[in-house]
N, C-alpha and C positions, 0 to 999 in steps of 0.2 A: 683716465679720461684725457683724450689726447685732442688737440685740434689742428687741423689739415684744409691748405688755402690751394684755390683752383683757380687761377686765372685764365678764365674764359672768353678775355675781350677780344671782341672779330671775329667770334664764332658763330654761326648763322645758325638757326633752327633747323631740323633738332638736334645741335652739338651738342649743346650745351646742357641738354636734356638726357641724352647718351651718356658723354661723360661723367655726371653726375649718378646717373646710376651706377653706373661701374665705380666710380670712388665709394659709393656708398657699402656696396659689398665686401668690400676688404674694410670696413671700420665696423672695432665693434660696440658694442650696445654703452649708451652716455657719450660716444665719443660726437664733434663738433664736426662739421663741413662748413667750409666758410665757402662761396661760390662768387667771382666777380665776374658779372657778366655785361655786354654791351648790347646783345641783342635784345630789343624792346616786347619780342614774344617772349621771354625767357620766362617776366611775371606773369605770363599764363600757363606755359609749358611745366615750372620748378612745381608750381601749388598741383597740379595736377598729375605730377610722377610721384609727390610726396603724395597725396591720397591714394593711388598703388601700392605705396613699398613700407605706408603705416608708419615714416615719418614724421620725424616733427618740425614743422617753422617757427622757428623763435621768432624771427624776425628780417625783415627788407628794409633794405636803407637804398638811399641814393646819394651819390658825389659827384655831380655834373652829371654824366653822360654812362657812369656806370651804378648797375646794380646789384648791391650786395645781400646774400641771402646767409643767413645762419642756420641749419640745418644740425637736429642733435638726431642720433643715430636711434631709435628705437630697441629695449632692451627684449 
């Protein structure tokens, strides 16, 4: 179980969404995607590729102006 950070800030819809898939694919099952993002569609875009790809959201957080999504790889 490995975990892997995606610094996504300044990337506009659907980067971030993109990117995130394709990190996802190369991780395998229990591993962590941590995703920082700044784009404000992103909380709608992330929950919605994670219900595609049978992912899971541990959890969103926010720290000013970015938000971070935990993402555990589905086995």
């Amino acid at each position: 179980m490995s975990d892997t950070t995606l610094n996504l800030r300044g990337l506009k819809c659907p980067l971030p969404a993109l990117r995130a898939r394709k990190a996802l694919t190369r991780l395998a099952p229990d591993d962590r995607l941590v995703l920082e993002c700044t784009d404000p569609l992103a909380e709608i875009d992330i929950p919605n590729l994670l219900r595609e790809t049978g992912d899971v959201l541990e959890s969103t957080d926010r720290a000013g102006d970015v938000i971070i999504f935990r993402i555990r790889k589905a086995g």
